[in-house]
C-alpha positions as CSV (number, residue, x, y, z in Angstrom):
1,X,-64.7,26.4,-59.3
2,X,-61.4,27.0,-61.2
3,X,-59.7,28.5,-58.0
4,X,-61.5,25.7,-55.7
5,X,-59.5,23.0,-57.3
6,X,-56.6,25.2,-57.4
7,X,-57.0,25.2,-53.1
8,X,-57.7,21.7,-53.0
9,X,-54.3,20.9,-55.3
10,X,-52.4,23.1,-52.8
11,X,-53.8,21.4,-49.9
12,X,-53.4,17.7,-51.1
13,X,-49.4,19.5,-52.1
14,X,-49.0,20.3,-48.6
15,X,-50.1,17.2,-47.4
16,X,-47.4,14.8,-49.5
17,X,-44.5,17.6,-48.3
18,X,-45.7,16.7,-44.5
19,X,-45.9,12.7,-45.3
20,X,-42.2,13.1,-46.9
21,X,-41.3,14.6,-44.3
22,X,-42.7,12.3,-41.4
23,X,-41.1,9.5,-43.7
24,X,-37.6,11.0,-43.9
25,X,-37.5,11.5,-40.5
26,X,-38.2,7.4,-40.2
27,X,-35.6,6.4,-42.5
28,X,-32.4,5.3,-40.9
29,X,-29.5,3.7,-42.0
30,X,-28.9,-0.3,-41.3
31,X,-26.4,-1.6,-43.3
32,X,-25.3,-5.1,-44.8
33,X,-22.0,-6.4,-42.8
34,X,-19.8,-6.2,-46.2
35,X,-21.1,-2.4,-46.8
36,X,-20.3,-1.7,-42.7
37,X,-17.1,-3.0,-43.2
38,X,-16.2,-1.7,-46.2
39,X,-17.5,1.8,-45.2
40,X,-15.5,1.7,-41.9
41,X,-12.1,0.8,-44.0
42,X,-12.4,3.6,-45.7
43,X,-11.8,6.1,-43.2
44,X,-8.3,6.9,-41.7
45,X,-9.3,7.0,-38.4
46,X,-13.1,5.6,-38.1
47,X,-15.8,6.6,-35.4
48,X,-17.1,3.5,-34.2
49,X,-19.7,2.8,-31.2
50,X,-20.8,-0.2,-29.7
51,X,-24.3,0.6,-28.4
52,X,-24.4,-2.2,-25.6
53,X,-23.6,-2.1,-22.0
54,X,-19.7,-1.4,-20.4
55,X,-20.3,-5.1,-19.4
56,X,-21.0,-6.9,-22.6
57,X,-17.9,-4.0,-24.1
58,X,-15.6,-5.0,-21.5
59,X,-15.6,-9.0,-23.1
60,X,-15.8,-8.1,-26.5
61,X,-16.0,-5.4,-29.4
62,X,-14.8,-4.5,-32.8
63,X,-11.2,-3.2,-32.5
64,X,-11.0,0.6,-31.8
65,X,-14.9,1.1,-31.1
66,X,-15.5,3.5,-27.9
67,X,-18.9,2.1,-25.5
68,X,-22.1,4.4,-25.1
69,X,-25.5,4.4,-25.8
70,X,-28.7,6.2,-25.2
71,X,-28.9,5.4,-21.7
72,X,-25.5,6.2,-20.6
73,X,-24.6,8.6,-18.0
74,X,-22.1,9.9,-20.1
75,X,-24.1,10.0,-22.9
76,X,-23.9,14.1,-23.9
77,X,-19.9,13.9,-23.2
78,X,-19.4,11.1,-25.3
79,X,-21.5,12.3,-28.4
80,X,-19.4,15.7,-28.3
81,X,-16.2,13.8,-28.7
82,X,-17.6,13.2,-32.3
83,X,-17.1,14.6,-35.3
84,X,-20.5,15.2,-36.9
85,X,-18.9,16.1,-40.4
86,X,-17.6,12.7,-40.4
87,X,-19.4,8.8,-40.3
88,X,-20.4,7.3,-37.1
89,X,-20.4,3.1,-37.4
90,X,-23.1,2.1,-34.7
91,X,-23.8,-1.9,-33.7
92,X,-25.0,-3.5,-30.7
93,X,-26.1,-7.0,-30.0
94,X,-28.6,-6.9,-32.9
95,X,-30.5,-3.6,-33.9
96,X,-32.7,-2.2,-31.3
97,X,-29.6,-0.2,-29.3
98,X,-27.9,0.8,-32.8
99,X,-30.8,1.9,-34.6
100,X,-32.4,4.2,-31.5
101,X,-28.7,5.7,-31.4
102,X,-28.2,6.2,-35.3
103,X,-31.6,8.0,-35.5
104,X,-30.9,10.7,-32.5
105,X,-27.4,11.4,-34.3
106,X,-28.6,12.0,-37.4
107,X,-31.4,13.9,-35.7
108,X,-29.1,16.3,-33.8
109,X,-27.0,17.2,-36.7
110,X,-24.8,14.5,-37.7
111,X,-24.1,14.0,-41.4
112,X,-23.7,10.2,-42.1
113,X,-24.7,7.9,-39.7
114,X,-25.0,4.0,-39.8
115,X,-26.3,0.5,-38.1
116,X,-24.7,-2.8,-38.2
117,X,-27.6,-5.2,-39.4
118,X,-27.3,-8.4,-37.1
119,X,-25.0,-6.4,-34.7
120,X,-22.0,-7.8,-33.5
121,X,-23.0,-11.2,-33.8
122,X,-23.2,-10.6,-38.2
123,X,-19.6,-9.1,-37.3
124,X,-18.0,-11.7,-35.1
125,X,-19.9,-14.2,-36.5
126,X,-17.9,-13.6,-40.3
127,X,-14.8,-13.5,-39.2
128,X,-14.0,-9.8,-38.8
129,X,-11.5,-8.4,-36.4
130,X,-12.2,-7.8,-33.4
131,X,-10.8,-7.9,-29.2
132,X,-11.8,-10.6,-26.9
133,X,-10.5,-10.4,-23.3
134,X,-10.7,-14.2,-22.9
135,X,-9.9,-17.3,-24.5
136,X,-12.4,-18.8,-26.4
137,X,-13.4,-22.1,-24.1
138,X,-14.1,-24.2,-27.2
139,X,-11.7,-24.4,-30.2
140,X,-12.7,-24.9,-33.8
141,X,-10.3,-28.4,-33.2
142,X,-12.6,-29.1,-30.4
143,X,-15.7,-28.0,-32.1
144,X,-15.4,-30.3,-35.5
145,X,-14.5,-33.6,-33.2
146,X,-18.3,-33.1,-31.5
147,X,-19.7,-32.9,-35.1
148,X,-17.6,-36.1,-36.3
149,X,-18.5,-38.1,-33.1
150,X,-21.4,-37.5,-32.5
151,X,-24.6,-38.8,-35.5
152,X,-27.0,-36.2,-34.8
153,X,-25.6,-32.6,-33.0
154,X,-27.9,-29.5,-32.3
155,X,-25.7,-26.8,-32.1
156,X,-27.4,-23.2,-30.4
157,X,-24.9,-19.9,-31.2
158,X,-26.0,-17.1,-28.6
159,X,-25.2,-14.7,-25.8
160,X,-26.8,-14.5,-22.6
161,X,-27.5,-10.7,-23.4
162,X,-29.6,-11.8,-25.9
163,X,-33.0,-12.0,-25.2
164,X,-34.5,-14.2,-28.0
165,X,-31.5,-16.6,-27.0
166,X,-32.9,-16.9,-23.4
167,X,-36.0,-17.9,-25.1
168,X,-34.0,-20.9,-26.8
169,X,-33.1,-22.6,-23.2
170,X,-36.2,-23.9,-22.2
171,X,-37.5,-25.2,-25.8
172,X,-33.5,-27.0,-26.1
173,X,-34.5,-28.6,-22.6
174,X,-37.5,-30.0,-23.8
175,X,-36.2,-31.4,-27.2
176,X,-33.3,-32.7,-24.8
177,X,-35.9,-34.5,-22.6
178,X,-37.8,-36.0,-26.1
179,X,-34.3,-37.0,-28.1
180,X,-32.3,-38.2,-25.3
181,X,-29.0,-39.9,-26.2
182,X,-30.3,-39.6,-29.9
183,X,-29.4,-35.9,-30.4
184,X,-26.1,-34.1,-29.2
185,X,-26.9,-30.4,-28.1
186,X,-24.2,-28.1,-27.8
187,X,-24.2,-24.5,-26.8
188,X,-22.0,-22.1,-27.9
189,X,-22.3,-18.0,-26.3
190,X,-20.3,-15.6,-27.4
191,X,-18.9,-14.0,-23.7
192,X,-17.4,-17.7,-23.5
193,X,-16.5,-18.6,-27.5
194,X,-16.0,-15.5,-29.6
195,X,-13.0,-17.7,-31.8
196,X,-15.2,-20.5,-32.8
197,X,-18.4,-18.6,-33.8
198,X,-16.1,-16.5,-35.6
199,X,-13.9,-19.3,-37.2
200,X,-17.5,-21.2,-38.2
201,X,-18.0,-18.0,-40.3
202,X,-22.0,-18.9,-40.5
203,X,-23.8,-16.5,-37.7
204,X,-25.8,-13.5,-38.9
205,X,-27.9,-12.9,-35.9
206,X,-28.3,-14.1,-32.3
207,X,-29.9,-17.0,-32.1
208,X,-28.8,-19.3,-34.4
209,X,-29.4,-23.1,-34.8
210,X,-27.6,-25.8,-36.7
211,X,-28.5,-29.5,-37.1
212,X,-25.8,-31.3,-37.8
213,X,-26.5,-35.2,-39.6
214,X,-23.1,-37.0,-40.2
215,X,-20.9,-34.2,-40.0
216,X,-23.5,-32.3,-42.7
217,X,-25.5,-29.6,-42.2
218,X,-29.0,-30.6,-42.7
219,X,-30.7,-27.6,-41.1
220,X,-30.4,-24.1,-40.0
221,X,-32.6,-21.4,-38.7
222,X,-32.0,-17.8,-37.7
223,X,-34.2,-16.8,-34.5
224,X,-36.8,-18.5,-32.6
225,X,-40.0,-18.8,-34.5
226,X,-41.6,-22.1,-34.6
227,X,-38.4,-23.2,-33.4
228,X,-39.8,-27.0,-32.1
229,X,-41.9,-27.8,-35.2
230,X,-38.3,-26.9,-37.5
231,X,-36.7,-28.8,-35.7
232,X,-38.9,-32.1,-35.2
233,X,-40.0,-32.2,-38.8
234,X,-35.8,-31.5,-39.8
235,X,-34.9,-34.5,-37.7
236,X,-38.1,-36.5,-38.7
237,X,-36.9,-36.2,-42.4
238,X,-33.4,-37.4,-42.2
């Protein structure tokens, strides 16, 4: 009996080494945009990787990031340019490219190994450096004199490689149709406004929504969900 609970105790031992295991090897490293940022200053000469396509690259970045993900042609060449001793600082549009690329890197050997939570969005979206090879279409200037003349103003902060934002187009045309003259909508993407989202300093994440009632912020919502009911009960209330 003695040595039959002494099997079992090795066998249920086993078991929570495999589970630990399995677990580990889900963990992954998404970090907060002040811990990012504060990790990246800290090296001399930081590896940085933006996860999206050359095309959404090519019109913006963080300053001194090099472009490839898991789907890239290049993808073995550019990994080898890294130094596995040393960080690697991953983002994309929001977490789906950055995580799947953090998790094979730390799988093949690399040491440290981190996600941008909210992607570049979080990052441009708080004010942090980064390149633009355009103009921003609509100032900060130009930005607060829609708030001030305008009552009521919708405002919808995006990108068109966003898919969740895509999502926002046709319920906006449908609160446009129902509100009318009564309710301003602006929309703001980032491939055509990088300054003001980052001069607002209020995006986390791509979507987001601000109702705007006398120049005041009386509403605000990050994504999609129930995004017509939010929005008719926060204008029903004012």
């Amino acid at each position: 009996m003695k040595n039959h609970f002494l099997k079992i105790s090795i066998t249920a031992i086993a078991l929570l080494w495999v589970i630990a295991a399995f677990s580990q090897n889900e963990i992954h490293n998404s970090l907060s945009l002040d811990s990012f940022y504060s990790k990246i200053k800290s090296q001399k000469s930081p590896q940085i990787v933006d996860a999206r396509t050359s095309e959404e690259f090519a019109l913006n970045h963080i300053e001194g990031a090099v472009n490839f993900n898991l789907q890239s042609e290049n993808y073995i060449q550019s990994v080898s340019k890294l130094d596995k001793s040393k960080p690697v600082f991953i983002y994309s549009i929001g977490a789906g490219r950055s995580v799947a690329l953090e998790k094979e890197l730390l799988k093949n050997g690399f040491s440290e190994a981190y996600s941008l939570e909210g992607g570049i969005a979080n990052w441009i979206g708080n004010g942090k450096p980064f390149y633009s090879n355009l103009k921003s279409k609509l100032s900060l200037a130009e930005f607060n004199k829609i708030i001030a003349d305008n009552k009521t103003v919708l405002v919808d902060i995006g990108s068109k490689y966003c898919a969740p934002c895509k999502k926002v187009k046709p319920i906006l045309e449908t609160i446009r149709s129902e509100y009318g003259t009564n309710l301003k909508i602006l929309e703001i993407e980032l491939e055509d406004s990088p300054q003001v989202i980052a001069d607002l300093k209020t995006v986390r994440v791509f979507p987001t929504l601000i109702l705007y009632e006398n120049g005041k912020i009386i509403f605000k919502k990050e994504g999609i969900n129930d995004l017509k009911n939010e929005i008719d009960v926060a204008l029903a209330s004012k």
